[in-house]
C-alpha positions as CSV (number, residue, x, y, z in Angstrom):
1,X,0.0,0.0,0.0
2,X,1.6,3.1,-0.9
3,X,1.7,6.0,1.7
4,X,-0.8,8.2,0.3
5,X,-3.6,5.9,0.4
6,X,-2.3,5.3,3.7
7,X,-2.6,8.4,5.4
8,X,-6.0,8.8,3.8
9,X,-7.2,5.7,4.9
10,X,-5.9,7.2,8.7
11,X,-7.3,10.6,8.0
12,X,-10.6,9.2,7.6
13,X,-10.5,7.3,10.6
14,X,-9.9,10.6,12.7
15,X,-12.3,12.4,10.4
16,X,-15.4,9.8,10.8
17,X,-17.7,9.8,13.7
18,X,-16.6,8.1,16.7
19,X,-20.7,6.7,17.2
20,X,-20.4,5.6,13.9
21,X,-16.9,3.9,14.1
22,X,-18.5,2.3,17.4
23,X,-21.6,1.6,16.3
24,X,-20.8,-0.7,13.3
25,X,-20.0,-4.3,13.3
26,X,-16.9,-5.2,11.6
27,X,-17.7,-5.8,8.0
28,X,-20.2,-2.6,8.2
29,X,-17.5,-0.3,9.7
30,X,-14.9,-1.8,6.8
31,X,-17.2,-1.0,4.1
32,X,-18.5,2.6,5.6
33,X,-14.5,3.6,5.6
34,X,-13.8,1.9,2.1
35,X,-16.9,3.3,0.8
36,X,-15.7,7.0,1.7
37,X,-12.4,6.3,0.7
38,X,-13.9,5.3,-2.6
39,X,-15.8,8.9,-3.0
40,X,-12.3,10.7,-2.1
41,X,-10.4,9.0,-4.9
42,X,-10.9,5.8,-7.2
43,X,-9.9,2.6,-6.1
44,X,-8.9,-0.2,-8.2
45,X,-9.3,-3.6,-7.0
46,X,-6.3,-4.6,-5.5
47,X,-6.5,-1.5,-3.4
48,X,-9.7,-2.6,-2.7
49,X,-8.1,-5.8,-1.6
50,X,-5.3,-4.6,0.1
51,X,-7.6,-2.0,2.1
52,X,-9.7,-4.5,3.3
53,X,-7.3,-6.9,4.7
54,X,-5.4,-4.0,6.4
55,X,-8.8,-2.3,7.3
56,X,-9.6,-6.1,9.0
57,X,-6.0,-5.8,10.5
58,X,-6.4,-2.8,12.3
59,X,-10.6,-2.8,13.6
60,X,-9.2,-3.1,17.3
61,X,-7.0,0.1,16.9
62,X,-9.8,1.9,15.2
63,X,-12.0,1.1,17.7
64,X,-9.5,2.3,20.2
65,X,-8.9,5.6,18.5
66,X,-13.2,6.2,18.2
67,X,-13.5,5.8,21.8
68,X,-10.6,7.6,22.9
69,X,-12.2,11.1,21.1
C-alpha cells in the first residue's frame, strides 16, 4: 500500500464519527470507511483488496482511537 492511500485511509479514521466507528459491526465499519475512501479517490481492485485486509487488521486500533475522542 503506498503511503498516500495510507494516510487517507488514517485521516478518515480521525475524520469519521466516533458513534459511527463504534456503532458498526466489523464488516459494516470496513465497508463505511472503504466506501468514503472510494468517494475521495478511485480505487482499483487490488487497493480494494489490500484496504480491506489492512482495514480487518487494524478494527481493534480503530476502535480504540473512536473511543478515545
Amino acid at each position: 500500500m503506498n503511503p498516500f492511500l495510507l494516510r487517507q485511509f488514517w485521516s478518515l479514521v480521525e475524520t469519521t464519527q466516533a458513534q459511527v466507528l463504534l456503532s458498526l459491526d466489523d464488516a459494516s465499519l470496513i465497508q463505511e470507511l472503504l466506501g468514503q475512501l472510494q468517494q475521495q479517490r478511485l480505487l482499483d481492485s487490488d487497493e480494494t483488496s489490500v484496504l480491506n485486509d489492512y482495514a480487518s487488521s487494524k478494527l481493534s486500533l480503530i476502535r480504540d482511537i473512536a473511543q478515545n475522542r
